[in-house]
C-alpha positions, 0 to 999 in steps of 0.5 A: 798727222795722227798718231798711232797713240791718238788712235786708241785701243780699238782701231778700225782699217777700211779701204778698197780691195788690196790696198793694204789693210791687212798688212798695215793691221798686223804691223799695228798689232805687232807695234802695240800689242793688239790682236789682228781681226781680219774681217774676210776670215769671219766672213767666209768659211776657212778651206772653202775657195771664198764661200760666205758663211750664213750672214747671221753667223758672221754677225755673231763672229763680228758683234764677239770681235768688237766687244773685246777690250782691244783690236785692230779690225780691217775691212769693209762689210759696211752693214757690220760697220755700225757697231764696229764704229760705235767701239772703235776709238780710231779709223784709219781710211786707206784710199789708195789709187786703184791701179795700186790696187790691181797690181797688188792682186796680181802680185799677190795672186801670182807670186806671194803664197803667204800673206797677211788675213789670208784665208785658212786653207786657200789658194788666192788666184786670179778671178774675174770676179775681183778684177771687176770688183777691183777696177769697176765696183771700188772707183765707185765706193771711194765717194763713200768712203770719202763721205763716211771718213768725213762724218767719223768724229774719232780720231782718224787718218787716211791714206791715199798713196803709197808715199804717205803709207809708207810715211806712215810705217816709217814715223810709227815704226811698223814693220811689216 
């Protein structure tokens, strides 16, 4: 398995809606001092229930992130991910069950009011929206995540249950 080490200084976390990208990287960041840059805060506006900014102002927040000497990234946003991966010098795919996913929402929708690359100023509650994306969307972007995990040549790992997540916490001591 990778280590965290072979990763390098600039780590990229993608995977599906809720799987745990957010949580693992400021684990990360906490264990090697690294600043956290949650994707979903760049691209919507703080205090505004999930509404996008203007994609060139997201690009801007995006393109200033990466060229930092030091981060760990999470999340998707697949036209940005070109020069994300271009800095990066370690992927980490999160490929969790989609069930896993689910119950995740709900539990954090309903019961944990503060959580890890939350939105400034919002609420998360359940919405139609995500469930569809969750449960519909997602099962169908896993082959392209699968095929994009393929052709990454920089050091990487996926995850694809919550027994290796857990492993994965364990052997590099992270906390959440």
């Amino acid at each position: 398995m990778t280590t965290l080490a072979e990763l390098g200084p600039r780590i990229c976390i993608m995977g599906p809606s809720n799987s745990g990208k957010s949580t693992l990287a400021v684990a990360i960041a906490q264990q090697r001092q690294l600043p956290a840059v949650h994707l979903d805060q760049l691209f919507h506006l703080p205090h505004s229930n999930w509404q996008p900014r203007p994609e060139a102002d997201f690009l801007q927040l995006h393109d200033a992130a990466i060229q930092q000497p030091y981060w760990v990234m999470e999340g998707n946003y697949s036209r940005a991910l070109p020069q994300r991966l271009q800095r990066a010098t370690g992927f980490i795919l999160l490929d969790l069950p989609t069930t896993t996913s689910l119950y995740r929402y709900l539990r954090r929708t309903w019961f944990e009011h503060a959580r890890h690359g939350a939105l400034a100023g919002n609420k998360d509650s359940v919405k139609w929206e995500m469930l569809h994306h969750i449960g519909v969307v997602t099962p169908r972007n896993r082959r392209s995540y699968t095929a994009l995990f393929d052709s990454i040549e920089l050091p990487k790992l996926r995850l694809g249950n919550p027994r290796e997540l857990e492993g994965f916490y364990r052997a590099e001591a992270l906390q959440r």
